[in-house]
LUMDREN-814919 format. One record per residue (C-alpha): residue in one letter; x, y negated, z; residue number from 0. Coordinates in steps of 0.5 Angstrom, whole numbers, padded with zeros to 4 digits. Each point is the difference from the previous one (the first is absolute). Layout:
N
   rest       u       v       w    nr
      A       X       Y       Z   NUM
...
END
This chain:
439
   rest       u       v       w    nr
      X    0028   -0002    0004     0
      X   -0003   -0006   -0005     1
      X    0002   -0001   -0006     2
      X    0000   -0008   -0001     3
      X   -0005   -0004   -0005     4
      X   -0006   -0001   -0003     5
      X   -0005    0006    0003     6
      X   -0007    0000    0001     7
      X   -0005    0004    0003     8
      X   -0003    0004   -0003     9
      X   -0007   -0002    0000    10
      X   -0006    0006   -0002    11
      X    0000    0006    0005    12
      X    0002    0004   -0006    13
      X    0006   -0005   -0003    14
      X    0002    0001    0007    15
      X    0005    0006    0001    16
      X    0006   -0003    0003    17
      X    0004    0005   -0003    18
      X    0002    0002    0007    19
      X    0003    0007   -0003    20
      X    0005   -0005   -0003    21
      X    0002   -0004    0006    22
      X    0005   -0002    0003    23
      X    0002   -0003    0007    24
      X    0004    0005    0003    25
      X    0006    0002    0000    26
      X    0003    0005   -0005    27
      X    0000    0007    0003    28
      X    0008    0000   -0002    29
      X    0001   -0007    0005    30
      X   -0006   -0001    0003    31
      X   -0002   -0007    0003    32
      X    0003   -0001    0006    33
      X    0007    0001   -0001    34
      X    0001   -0003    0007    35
      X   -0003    0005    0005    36
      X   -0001   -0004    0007    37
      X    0000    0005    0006    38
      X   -0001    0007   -0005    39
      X    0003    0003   -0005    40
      X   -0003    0001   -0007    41
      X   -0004    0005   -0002    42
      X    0002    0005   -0005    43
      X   -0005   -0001   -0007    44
      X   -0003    0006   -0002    45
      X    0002    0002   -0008    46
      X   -0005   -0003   -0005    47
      X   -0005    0004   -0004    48
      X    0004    0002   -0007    49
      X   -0007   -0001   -0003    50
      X   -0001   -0006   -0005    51
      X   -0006   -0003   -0001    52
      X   -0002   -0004   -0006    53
      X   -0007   -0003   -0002    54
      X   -0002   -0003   -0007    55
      X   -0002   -0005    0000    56
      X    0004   -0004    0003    57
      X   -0002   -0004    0007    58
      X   -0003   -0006   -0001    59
      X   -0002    0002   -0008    60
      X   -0006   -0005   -0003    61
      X   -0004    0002   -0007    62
      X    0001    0007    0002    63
      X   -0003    0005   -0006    64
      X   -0006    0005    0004    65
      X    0003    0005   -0004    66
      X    0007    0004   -0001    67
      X    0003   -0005    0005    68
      X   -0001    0002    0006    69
      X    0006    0006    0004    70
      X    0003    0002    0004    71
      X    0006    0005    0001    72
      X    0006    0003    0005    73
      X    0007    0003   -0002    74
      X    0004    0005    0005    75
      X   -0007    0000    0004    76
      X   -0007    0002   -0001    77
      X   -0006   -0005    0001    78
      X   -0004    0001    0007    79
      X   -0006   -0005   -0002    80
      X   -0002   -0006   -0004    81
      X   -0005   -0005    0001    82
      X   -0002   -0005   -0004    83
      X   -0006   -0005    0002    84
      X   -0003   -0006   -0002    85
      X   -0001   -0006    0005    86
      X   -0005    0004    0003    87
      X    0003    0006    0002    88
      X   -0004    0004   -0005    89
      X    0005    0005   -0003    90
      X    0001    0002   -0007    91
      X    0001    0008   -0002    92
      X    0006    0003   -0002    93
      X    0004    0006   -0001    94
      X    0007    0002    0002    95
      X    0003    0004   -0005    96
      X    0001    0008    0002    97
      X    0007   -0002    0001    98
      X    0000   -0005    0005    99
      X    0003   -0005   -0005   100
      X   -0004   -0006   -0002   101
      X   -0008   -0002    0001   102
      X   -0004   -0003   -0005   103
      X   -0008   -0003    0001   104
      X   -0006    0004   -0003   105
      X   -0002   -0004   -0003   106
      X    0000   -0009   -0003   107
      X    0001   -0005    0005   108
      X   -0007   -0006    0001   109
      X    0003   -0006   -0003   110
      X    0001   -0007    0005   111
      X    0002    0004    0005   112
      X    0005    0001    0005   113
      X    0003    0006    0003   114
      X    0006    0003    0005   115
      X    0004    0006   -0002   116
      X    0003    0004    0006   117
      X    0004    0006   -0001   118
      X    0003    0004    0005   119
      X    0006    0006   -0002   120
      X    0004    0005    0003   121
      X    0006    0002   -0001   122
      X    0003    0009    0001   123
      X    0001   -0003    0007   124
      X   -0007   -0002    0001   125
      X    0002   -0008    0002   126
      X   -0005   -0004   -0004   127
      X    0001   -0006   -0004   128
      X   -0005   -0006   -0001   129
      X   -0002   -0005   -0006   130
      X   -0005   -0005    0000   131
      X   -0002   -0004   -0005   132
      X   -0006   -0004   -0003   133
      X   -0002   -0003   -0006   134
      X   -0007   -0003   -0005   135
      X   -0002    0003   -0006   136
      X   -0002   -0004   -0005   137
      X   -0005   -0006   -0001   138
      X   -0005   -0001   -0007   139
      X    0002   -0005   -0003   140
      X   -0003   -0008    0002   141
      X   -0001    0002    0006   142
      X    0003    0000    0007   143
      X   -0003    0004    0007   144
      X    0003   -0002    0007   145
      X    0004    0005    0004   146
      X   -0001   -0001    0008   147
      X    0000    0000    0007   148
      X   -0001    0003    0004   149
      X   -0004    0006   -0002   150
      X   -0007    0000    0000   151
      X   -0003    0004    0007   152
      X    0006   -0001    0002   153
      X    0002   -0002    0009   154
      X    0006   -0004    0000   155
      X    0004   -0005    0005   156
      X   -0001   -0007    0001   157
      X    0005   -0002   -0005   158
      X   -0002    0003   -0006   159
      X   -0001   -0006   -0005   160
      X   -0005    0002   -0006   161
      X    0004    0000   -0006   162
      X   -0001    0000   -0007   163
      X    0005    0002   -0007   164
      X   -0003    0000   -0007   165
      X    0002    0003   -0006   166
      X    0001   -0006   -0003   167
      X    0003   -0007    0002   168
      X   -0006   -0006    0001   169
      X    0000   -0005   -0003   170
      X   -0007   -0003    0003   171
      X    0001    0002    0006   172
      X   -0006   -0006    0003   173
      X   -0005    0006   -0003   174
      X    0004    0007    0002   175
      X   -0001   -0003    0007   176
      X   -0007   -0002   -0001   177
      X   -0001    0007   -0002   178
      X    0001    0002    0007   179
      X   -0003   -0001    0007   180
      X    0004    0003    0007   181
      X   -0005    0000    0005   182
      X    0000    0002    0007   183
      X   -0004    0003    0006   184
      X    0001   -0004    0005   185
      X    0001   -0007   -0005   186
      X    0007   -0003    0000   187
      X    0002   -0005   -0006   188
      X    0005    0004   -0005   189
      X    0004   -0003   -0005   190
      X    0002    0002   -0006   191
      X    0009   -0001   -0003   192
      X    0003    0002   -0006   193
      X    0007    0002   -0001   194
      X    0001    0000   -0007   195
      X   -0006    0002   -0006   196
      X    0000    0007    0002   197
      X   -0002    0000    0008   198
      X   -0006   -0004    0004   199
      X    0001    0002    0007   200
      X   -0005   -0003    0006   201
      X    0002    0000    0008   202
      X   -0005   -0004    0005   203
      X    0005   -0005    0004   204
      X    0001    0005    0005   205
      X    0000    0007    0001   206
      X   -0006    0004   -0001   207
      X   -0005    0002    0005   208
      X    0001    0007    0003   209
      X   -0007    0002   -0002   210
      X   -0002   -0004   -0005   211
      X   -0002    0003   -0007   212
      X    0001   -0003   -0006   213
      X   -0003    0000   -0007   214
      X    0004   -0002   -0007   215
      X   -0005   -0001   -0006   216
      X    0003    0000   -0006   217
      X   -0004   -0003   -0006   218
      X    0005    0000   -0006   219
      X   -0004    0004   -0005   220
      X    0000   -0005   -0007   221
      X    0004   -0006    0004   222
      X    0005   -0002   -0004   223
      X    0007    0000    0003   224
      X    0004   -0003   -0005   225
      X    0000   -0001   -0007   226
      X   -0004    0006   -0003   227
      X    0001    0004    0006   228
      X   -0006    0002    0004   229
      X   -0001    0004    0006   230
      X   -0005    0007    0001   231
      X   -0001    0001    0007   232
      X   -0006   -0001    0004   233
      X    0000    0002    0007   234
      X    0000    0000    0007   235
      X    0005    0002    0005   236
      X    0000    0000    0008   237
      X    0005    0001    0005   238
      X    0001    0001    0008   239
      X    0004   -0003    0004   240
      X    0002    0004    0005   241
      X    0004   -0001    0008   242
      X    0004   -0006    0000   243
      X    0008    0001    0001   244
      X    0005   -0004   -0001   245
      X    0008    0002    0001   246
      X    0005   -0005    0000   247
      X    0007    0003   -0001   248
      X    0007   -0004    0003   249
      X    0006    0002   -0004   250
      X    0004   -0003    0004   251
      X   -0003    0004    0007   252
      X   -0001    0006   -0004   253
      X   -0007    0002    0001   254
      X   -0007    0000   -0003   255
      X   -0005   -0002    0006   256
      X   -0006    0003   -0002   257
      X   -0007   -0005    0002   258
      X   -0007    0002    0000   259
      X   -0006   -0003    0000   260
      X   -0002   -0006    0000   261
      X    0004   -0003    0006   262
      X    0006    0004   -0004   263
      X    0001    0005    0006   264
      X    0006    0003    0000   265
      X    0000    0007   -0001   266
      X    0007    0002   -0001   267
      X    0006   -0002   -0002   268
      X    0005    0003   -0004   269
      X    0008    0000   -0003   270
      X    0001   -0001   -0006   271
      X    0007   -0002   -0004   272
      X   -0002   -0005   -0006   273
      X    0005   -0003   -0005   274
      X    0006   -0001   -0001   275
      X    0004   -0006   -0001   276
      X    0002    0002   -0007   277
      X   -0009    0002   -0001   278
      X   -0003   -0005    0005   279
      X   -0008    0003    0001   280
      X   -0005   -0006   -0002   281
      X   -0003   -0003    0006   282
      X   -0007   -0003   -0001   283
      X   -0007    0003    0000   284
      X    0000    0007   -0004   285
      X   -0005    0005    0000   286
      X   -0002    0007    0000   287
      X   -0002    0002   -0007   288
      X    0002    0007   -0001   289
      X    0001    0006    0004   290
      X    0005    0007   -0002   291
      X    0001    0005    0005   292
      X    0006    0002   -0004   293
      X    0003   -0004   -0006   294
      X    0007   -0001   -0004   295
      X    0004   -0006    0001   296
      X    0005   -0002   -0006   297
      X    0006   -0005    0000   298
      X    0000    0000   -0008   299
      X   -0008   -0002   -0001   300
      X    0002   -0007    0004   301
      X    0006   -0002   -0003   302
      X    0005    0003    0004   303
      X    0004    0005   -0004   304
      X    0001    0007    0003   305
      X    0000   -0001    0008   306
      X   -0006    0004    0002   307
      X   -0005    0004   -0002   308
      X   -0004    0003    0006   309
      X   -0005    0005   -0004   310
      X   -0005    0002    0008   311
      X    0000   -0007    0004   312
      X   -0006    0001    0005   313
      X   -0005   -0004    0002   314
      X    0001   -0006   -0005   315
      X   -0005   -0005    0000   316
      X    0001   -0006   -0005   317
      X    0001   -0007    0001   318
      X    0003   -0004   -0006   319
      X   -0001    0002   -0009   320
      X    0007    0000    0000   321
      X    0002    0005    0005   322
      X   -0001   -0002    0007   323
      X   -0003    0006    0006   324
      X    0001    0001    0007   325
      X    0001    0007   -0001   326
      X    0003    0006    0004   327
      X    0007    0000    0000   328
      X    0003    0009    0002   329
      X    0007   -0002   -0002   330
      X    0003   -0005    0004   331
      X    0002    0001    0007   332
      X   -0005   -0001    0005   333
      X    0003   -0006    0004   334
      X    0000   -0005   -0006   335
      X   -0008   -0001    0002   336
      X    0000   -0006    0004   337
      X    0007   -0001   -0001   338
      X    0003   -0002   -0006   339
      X   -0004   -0002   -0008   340
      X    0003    0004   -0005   341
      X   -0004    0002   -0006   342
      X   -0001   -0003   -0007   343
      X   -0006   -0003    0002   344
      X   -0005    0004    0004   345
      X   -0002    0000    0007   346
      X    0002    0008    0002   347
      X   -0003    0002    0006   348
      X    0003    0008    0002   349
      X   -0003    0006   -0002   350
      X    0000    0007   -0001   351
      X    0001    0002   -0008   352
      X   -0006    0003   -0004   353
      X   -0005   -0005    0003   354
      X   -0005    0005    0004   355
      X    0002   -0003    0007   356
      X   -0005   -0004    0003   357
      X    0004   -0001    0006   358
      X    0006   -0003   -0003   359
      X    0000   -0009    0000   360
      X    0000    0000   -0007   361
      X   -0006    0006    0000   362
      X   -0004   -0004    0005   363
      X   -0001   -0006   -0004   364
      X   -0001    0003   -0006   365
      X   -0006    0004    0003   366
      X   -0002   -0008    0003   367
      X    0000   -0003   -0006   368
      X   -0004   -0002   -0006   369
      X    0000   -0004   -0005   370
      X   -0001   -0006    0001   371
      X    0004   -0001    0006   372
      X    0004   -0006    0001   373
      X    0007    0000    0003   374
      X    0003   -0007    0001   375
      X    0008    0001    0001   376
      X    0004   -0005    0002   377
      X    0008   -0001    0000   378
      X    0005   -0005    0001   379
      X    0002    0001   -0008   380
      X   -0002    0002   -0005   381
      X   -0004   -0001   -0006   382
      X   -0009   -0002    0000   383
      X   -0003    0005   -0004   384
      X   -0003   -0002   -0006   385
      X   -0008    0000    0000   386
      X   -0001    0002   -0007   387
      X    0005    0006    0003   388
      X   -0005    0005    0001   389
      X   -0006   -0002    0005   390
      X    0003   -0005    0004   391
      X   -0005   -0007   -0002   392
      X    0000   -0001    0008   393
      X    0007   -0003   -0001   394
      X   -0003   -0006   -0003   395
      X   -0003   -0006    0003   396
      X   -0007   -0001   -0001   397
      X    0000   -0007   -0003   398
      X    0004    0003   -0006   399
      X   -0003    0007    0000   400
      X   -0008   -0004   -0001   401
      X    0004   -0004   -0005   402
      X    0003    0006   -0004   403
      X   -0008    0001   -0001   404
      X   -0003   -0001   -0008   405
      X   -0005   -0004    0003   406
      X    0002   -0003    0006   407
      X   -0006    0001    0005   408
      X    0000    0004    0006   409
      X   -0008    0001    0001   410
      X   -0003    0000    0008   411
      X    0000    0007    0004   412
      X   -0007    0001   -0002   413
      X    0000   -0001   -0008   414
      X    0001    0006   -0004   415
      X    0006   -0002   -0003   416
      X    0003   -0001   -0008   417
      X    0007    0003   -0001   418
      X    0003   -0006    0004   419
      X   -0006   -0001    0006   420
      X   -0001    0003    0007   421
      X    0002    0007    0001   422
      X    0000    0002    0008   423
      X    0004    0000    0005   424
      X    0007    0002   -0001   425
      X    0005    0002   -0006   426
      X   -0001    0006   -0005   427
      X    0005    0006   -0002   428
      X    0001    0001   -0007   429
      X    0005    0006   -0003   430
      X    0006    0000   -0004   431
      X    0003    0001   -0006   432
      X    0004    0006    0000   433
      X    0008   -0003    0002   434
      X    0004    0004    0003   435
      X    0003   -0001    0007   436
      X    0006    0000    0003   437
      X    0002    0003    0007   438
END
C-alpha cells in the first residue's frame, strides 16, 4: 500500500532506508489482502510476535545529536539483534543490556552521516518482530553535504538513477550541479534534473548498459550552495552496472514477465494479484531500490487507521518512498495470484512465511533482483507513479528531464560531464528515505 502525496527518493545511499520495517502493502493478519479467494480457500495467519519494538530516533529523523539520541528497546520480548550502519555498510558497535530490553551505540555517532537501524526481537513463543528505520545526524552548521545513490562500489541494474539529497535546501543550484561530474565506461551522455532544492538526480536517456561502469565526482568542497552555506565534500565514487532485467507487470493479467538481457528473454513468468479498486497499485516505471528478507508492514504509518499490521512480510523489495513493494504475500489464498487484485497498494506474489524459501515466486524474484532493477507495470487503471516518488525519474520525458536541469546542457557521450552532462548508457538507482509501505 502507498500513501498519496509528496514522497521523494531518498537520494544518499545512507538517507536511503525505505523503512521496509514499517511497511505496509499486504493485507492485515487479521483480513488479509484477498478477501475474494478464487479457486482456493484462504490460508489461516499465524499469530503475530507479542514483542514491541521501538527505535529513537524516529524514522527519517534529520540534525540527530551524535550522543544520547540514539536506542533501541523491546517490551514483552527480548532483542536478538541490532544493526546499525552508515551508507556503506560499516556497522556501529553497541551493547544489548543483560536483559534483553534496550541497545544503545558505544560510543557517538560521525556528524553528516546517514544510517539505517535494524532491529529484530522475539517474543516467549519465539516468533520474531522486525523494525527499520533510518536517520542523519547532525550537519555544522553553514554547510551542506550530499547524500547518494547509489552506494559506492556498489553493482546495481539497469535503471538506478544517480540521486543526490543535501543536508540543506540550494539555492544556486547552477554551481552545486557544476560541482559534479557523472561519467561513464562505455560513454553515454547523461543529464542531470532536480526535484526541488534537496535533490539532483541523473539518468542517460535510455537505461544503463549491463556492464557499464560508471564514476561520480563530487567537488563540493568550499562551493557555495546557498547564501552562507558551504559545502565539505570531495570525492570520488564509482558503481557497476550489472546484467540487464527488466520485468514488466500486467495487472489486469496478473502476472509478472521476468526479461533478461538485452533481447529481454523471458525467463519466467509469475502470478501476482495487485491493488485493489479502492488502492489501485501505480503504473509507470519503478525501480528496485531496497531489498528485506523479512519487514513490518503497517497501515498506521501510511495513513490508514488500524487495518493491518503485518510485523514479518518476507522478501519485500521497495519500489516507491511512500510505500509501494512487490513483496510475499503467506496470508492470502493461493488462488488470488493470477486471479483477482486485492491489496492496498503492493504487487503480492504467494510465499511461505519467515522469508527463508527459495522456491517460492516471491523467493525466486528476491534472489534475482538487485537494486536498481526496473519493473514497468501496466494496467487499464490507475494512478502514474510520481518520479520524485522514490527512484522512478524514468517516468519523465527526456526533453523535460534535460530541462529540469540547472544548467540546461546535455554534454557528448565522450566528454567527462558536469552535473547536468553525459553520463552512460541507461539510468541509475538511488535509495529512499525511510517510509513505510503498505501490503
Amino acid at each position: 500500500m502507498r500513501r498519496r502525496g509528496r514522497v521523494w527518493a531518498r537520494g544518499a545511499a545512507a538517507v536511503a532506508c525505505c523503512l521496509a520495517v514499517l511497511a505496509g502493502c499486504g493485507g492485515p493478519p487479521v483480513a488479509p489482502d484477498g478477501d475474494a479467494v478464487a479457486g482456493g480457500g484462504r490460508a489461516v495467519p499465524a499469530a503475530p510476535s507479542r514483542a514491541v519494538l521501538s527505535v529513537q530516533p524516529a524514522d527519517g529523523a534529520q540534525d540527530v545529536q551524535p550522543e544520547g539520541a540514539v536506542r533501541v528497546g523491546v517490551a514483552q520480548g527480548r532483542l536478538v539483534s541490532v544493526r546499525l550502519a552508515d551508507g556503506k555498510g560499516a556497522e556501529v558497535p553497541g551493547t544489548i543490556g543483560p536483559d534483553g530490553s534496550g541497545w544503545v551505540p558505544d560510543g557517538p555517532l560521525p556528524l553528516g552521516t546517514a544510517f539505517t537501524v535494524d532491529a529484530v526481537a522475539e517474543d516467549e513463543q519465539g516468533r520474531k518482530a522486525a523494525q527499520h528505520s533510518a536517520f542523519t545526524t547532525v550537519t555544522p552548521t553553514h554547510t551542506f553535504v550530499a547524500f547518494f545513490t547509489p552506494e559506492d562500489g556498489s553493482t546495481v541494474g539497469v535503471g538506478m538513477p544517480v540521486s543526490l539529497r543535501f543536508s540543506r535546501t540550494i539555492t544556486d543550484r547552477a554551481a552545486v550541479e557544476r560541482a559534479v561530474q557523472v561519467t561513464a565506461d562505455p560513454p553515454v551522455p547523461v543529464a542531470a534534473h532536480w526535484f526541488g532544492g534537496q535533490r539532483l538526480d541523473f539518468r542517460p536517456e535510455q537505461y544503463w548498459a549491463a556492464g557499464t561502469r560508471v564514476t561520480v565526482t563530487l567537488r563540493l568542497k568550499d562551493v557555495q550552495g546557498a547564501p552562507g552555506e558551504y559545502g565539505t565534500q570531495s570525492r570520488d565514487l564509482h558503481f557497476t552496472v550489472g546484467r540487464a532485467q527488466v520485468s514488466t507487470v500486467d495487472l489486469d493479467a496478473h502476472t509478472l514477465t521476468v526479461r533478461a538481457g538485452q533481447g529481454g528473454k523471458v525467463v519466467r513468468v509469475l502470478k501476482v494479484s495487485g491493488g485493489s479498486r479502492d488502492h489501485s497499485t501505480y503504473r509507470g516505471v519503478m525501480v528496485v531500490s531496497e531489498k528485506y528478507k523479512v519487514t513490518r508492514m503497517n497501515s498506521q504509518t501510511v495513513g490508514m487507521g488500524d487495518e493491518y499490521d503485518i510485523q514479518d512480510v518476507p522478501h519485500a523489495m521497495r519500489l516507491t518512498t511512500s510505500g509501494t513493494f512487490v513483496h510475499g504475500n503467506y496470508w492470502a489464498g493461493p488462488g488470488v495470484f493470477g486471479a483477482a487484485n486485492t491489496s492496498h497498494g503492493c504487487i503480492g506474489l504467494a510465499d511461505a512465511k519467515g522469508g527463508a524459501s527459495k522456491d517460492s515466486p516471491a523467493g525466486w524474484l528476491f534472489e534475482h533482483t538487485i537494486p536498481g532493477d526496473v519493473l514497468e507495470v501496466k494496467a487499464s487503471s490507475g494512478d502514474f507513479v510520481p518520479p520524485q516518488n522514490g527512484l522512478n525519474g524514468w517516468n519523465v520525458p527526456w526533453e523535460q528531464w534535460v530541462a529540469g536541469s540547472a544548467l540546461r546542457q546535455v554534454p557528448s557521450a565522450g566528454a567527462s560531464a558536469p552535473a547536468g552532462g553525459a553520463v552512460s548508457a541507461g539510468a541509475s538507482v538511488s535509495a529512499v528515505p525511510s517510509v513505510f509501505a503498505v501490503p
